[in-house]
N, C-alpha and C positions, 0 to 999 in steps of 0.2 A: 460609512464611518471611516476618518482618515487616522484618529487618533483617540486612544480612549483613556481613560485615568480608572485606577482600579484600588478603591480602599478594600484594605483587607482584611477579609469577614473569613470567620470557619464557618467549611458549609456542610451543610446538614441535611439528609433525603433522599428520597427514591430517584434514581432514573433510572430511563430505557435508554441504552446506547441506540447508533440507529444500526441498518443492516451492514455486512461485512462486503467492503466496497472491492476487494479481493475475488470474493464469492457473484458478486454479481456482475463483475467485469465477465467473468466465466460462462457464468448462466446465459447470459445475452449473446455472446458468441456463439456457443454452441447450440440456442433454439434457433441464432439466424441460417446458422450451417444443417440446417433440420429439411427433408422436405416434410413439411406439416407445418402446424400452429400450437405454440407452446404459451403458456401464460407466465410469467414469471411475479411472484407473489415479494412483499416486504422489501421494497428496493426504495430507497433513498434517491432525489436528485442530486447528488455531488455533482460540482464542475468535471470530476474525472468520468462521473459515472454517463452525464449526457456526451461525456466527448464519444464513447465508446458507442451508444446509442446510437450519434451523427455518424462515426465510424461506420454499421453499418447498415444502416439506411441508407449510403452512397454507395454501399456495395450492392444493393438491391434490396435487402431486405425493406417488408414492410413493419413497422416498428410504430404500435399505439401508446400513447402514457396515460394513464389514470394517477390519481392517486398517489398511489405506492405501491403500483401494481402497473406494469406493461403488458402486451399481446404482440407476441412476436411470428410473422409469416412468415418463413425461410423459400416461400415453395417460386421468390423472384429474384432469391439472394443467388449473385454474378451476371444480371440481367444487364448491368451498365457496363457500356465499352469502355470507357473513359470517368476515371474518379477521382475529386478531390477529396481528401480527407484531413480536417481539420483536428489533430489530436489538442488544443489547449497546451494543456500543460500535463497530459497523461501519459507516462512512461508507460503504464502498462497496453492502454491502446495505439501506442506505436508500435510497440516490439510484437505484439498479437497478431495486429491487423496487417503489416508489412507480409508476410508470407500469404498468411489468407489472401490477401488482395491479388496472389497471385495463381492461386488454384489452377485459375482457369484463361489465363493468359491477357493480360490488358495493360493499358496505359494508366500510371494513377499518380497522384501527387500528393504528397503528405506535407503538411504545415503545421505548426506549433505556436504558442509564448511563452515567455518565462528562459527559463534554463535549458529547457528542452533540445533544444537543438546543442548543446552542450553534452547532451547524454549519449555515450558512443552504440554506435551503430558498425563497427569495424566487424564484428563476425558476420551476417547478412552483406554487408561488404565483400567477403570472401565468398561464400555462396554464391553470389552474382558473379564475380569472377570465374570462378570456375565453371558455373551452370551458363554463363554466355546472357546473364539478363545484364541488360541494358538500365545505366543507372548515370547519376550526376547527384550533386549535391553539394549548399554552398558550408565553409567551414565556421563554429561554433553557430548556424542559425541552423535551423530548422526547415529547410526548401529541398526535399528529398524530388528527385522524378523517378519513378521506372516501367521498365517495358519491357514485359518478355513473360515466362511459363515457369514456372518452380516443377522441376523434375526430380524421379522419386529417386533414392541412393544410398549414398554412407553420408552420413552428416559429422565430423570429430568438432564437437562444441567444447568449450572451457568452462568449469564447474563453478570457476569465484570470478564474473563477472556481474551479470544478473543471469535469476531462472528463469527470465521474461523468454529470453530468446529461445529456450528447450521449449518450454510452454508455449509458445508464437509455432514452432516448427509442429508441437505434438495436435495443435488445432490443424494444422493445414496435411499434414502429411496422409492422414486416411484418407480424404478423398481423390490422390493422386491416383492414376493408373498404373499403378507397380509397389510393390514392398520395398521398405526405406527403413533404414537404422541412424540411431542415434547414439554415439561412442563419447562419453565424459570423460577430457582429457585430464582434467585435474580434480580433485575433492572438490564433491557440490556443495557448494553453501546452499543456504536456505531452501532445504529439502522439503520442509514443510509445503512451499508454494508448488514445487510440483508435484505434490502429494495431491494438493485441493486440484491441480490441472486435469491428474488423472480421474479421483473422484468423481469428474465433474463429465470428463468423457465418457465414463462408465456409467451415469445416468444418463445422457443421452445416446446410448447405446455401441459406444466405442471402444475396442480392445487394443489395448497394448500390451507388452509384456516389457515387463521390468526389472531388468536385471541386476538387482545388488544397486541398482542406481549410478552404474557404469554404463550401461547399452538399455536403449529401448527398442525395442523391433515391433516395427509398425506394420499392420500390414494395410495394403491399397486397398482401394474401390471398395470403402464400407461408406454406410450409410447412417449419417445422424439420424435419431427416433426423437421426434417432438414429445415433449409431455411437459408436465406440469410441474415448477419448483416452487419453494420455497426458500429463500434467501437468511441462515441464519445471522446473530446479530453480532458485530463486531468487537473480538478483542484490542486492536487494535487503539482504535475508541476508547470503550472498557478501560485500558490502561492507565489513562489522565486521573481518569476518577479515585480508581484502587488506590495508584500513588498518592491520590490525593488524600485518602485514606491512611495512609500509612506516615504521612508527615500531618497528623494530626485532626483531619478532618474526618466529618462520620457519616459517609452514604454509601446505601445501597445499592447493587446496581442490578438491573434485572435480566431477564430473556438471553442470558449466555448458554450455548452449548457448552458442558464441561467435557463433553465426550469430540469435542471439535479438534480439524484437524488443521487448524490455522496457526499459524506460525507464533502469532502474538500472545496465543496462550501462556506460552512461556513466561508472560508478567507473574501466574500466579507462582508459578516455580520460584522464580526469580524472588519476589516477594518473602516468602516464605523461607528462602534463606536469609534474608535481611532482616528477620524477626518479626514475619508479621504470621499472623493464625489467620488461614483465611475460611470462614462462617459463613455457613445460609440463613437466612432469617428474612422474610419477608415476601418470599418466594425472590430472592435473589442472593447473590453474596457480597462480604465485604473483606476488607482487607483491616485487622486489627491487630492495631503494634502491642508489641510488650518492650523490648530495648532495641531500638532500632540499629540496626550494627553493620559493617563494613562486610561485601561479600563481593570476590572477583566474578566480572558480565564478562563472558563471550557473545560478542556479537554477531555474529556469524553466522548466528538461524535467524536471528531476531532482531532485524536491524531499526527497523521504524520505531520502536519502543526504549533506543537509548538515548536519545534528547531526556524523554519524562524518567527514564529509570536515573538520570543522569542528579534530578530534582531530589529524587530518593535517596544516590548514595552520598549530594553535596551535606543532606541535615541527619547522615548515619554517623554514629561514633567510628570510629576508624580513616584505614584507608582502604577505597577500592580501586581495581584495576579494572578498567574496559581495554577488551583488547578485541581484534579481528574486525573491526568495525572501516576501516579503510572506502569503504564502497558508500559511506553516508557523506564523503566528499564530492558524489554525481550525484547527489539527489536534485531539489530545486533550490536547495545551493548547499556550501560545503558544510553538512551540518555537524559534524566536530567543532572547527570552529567558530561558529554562528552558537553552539550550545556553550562552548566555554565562555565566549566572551559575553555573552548576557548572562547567567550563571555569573559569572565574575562580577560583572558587574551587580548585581545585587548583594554581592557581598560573599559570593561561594570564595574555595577555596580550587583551582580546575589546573591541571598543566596539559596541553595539547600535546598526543603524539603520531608519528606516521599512521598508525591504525586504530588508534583511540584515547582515549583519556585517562589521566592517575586524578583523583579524587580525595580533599582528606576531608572530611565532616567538618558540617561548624555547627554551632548553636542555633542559628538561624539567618534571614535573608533580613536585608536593609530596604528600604526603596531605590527605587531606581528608573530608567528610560531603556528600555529595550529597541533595538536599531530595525528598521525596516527589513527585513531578510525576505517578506514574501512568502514563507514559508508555514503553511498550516501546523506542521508539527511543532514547531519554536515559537507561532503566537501560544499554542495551546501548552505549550511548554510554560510557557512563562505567566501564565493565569492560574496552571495551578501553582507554582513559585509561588505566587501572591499569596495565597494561603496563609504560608509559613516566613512573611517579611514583616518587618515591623514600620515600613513607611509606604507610601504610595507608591505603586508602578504604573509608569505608562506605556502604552501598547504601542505602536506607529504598526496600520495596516491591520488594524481585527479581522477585516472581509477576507484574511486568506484562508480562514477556517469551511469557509464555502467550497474547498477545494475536496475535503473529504466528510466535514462536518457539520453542515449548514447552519444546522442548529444549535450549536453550540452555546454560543451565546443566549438564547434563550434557558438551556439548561443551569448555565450558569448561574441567573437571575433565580431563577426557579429554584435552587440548592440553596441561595441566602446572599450568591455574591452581589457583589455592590459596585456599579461603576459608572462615569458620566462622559457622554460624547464631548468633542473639540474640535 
């Protein structure tokens, strides 16, 4: 599909988000870094999620897919002297897998598309610097080379970049030959993500100590313990629907952890300031308005979920403020602006600022043509828009919901939406 037209139906019904694409980035890492066979259960094929897959099965591991279920061997994971690694378009299996790749000292090459090569790399830059790896790389693409041993130490990271890179380090640093720390030189945003890092090391058998979320001290030469997960289901996801919920539309959604420790939770928070009550019923929950109302978003733990909360505060009485969201400028592309100006153009009310967005409410969206941005969260943005527009939208690029959401589109049909290829 290059283009699609979307009459606007309220949609109504059950779904299952699929699994937390966060969460199983994690999982597959840590059972590659296993010596054993771990199985990892409820995993989605996103484009992000096989990039990490390829990731590493070029570092050795052997890596089965079923289903919705993988069999991960660790027990050949750094068997290859030389590696390519194709990340796609996934931030998070670059910033992870660039130190892993280096464990155990090799040649490797990292490739990308999309934006990706746009998303900075400058602290691992410093690392190499100072640790003597051997590195090159061309400017705004994605053609990373390096060569050399990641050595154990003091690491001082910055807290409001991404927590990819703490999380990239907290994978690789147990199994160095020596204790290594990790010193947060500024306020960490999205604490949450390395909440699920540690989590996730702590089932497969990894301790770290956490200090306050300023130092973590690692220690060397431990050992991943293979076992069995389970991948729970994404709020991230989850979020389009709720919202969608809340500008008027009435479904369920099922299989969330409420006790999850995912960053995007925070929709229901968020929500619930905005006037919605949010209900179990069906064995799932929903989000239901009473007066939808204006409520200031910090963005700052919760960054992927302000495009759609963005849907939320354009049809809330008032005004709201986004602010701290600065960093949604490096995604797969600057989504500040990419949310304003389609939002605008459907008839929001949005003004763009250095770190986020001022917001006032309208009555509702008009039709309109959404611009190509590439970006799964901005198609899926503007589908639920649809919802609550009184003309036609069209989509340019639907297939980029394959990046986290495959099936999207499917569920969409499936809730009552309505739309035709072009």
């Amino acid at each position: 599909m290059n283009k699609i037209v979307i009459t606007p139906k309220k949609l109504k019904g059950t779904v299952e988000v699929p699994p937390s694409k966060s969460m199983a980035h994690r999982a597959i890492i840590c059972a590659a870094l296993s010596d054993g066979v771990s199985r990892i259960e409820h995993v989605d094929y996103s484009q992000d999620i096989l990039a990490t897959i390829g990731a590493m099965r070029e570092l050795g591991a052997k890596i089965d897919t079923f289903e919705d279920s993988v069999i991960v061997d660790g027990r050949t994971t750094f068997s290859n002297k030389v590696r390519h690694i194709d990340c796609r378009e996934s931030g998070s299996t670059l910033r992870f897998t660039v130190p892993v790749s280096l464990v155990k000292g090799i040649d490797a090459s990292f490739t990308g598309s999309g934006k990706l090569g746009k998303r900075p790399l400058d602290i691992y830059y410093k690392i190499f610097d100072e640790q003597g790896i051997e590195y090159s790389y061309k400017k705004d693409i994605l053609d990373l080379k390096i060569k050399g041993r990641l050595a154990p130490g003091v690491f001082k990271i910055p807290g409001d970049v991404s927590s990819q890179f703490i999380s990239g380090l907290l994978f690789s640093l147990p199994l160095l030959d020596g204790d290594s720390r990790i010193e947060i030189t500024t306020d960490l945003e999205s604490k949450a993500y390395v909440d699920l890092t540690l989590q996730m090391l702590e089932t497969f058998g990894i301790e770290i100590i956490n200090e306050d979320y300023k130092k973590f001290t690692v220690r060397g030469n431990q050992k991943y313990k293979a076992c069995d997960y389970y991948v729970e289901s994404d709020f991230s996801s989850a979020a389009f629907w709720l919202v969608a919920d809340a500008i008027g539309n009435d479904i369920t959604v099922k299989g969330l952890n409420l006790n999850s420790l995912q960053a995007d939770k925070a929709v229901i928070s968020l929500l619930e300031n905005m006037g919605c009550e949010i209900v179990q019923r069906d064995g799932g929950i929903a989000a239901v308005p009473k007066v939808l109302c204006r409520a200031d978003i910090d963005g700052s733990q919760c960054p992927d979920i302000i495009p759609i909360m963005s849907v939320c505060a354009a049809l809330a009485k008032g005004h709201t403020e986004i602010t701290n969201a600065e960093r949604l400028r490096i995604k797969e592309c600057d989504r500040l602006e990419a949310t304003r100006k389609e939002l605008n153009g459907l008839g929001g009310k949005i003004t763009e600022k250095a770190d986020g967005l001022s917001i006032d409410g309208v009555d509702g969206f008009c039709g309109g043509e959404v611009a190509d941005w590439t970006d799964h969260r901005i198609t899926m943005t503007a589908a639920i828009a649809s919802t609550g527009a009184s003309g036609k939208v069209i989509i340019n690029e639907p297939n980029s919901v394959k990046k986290s959401y495959p099936n999207f589109w499917r569920d969409f049909v499936n809730l009552g939406g309505e739309y035709i290829e072009c």
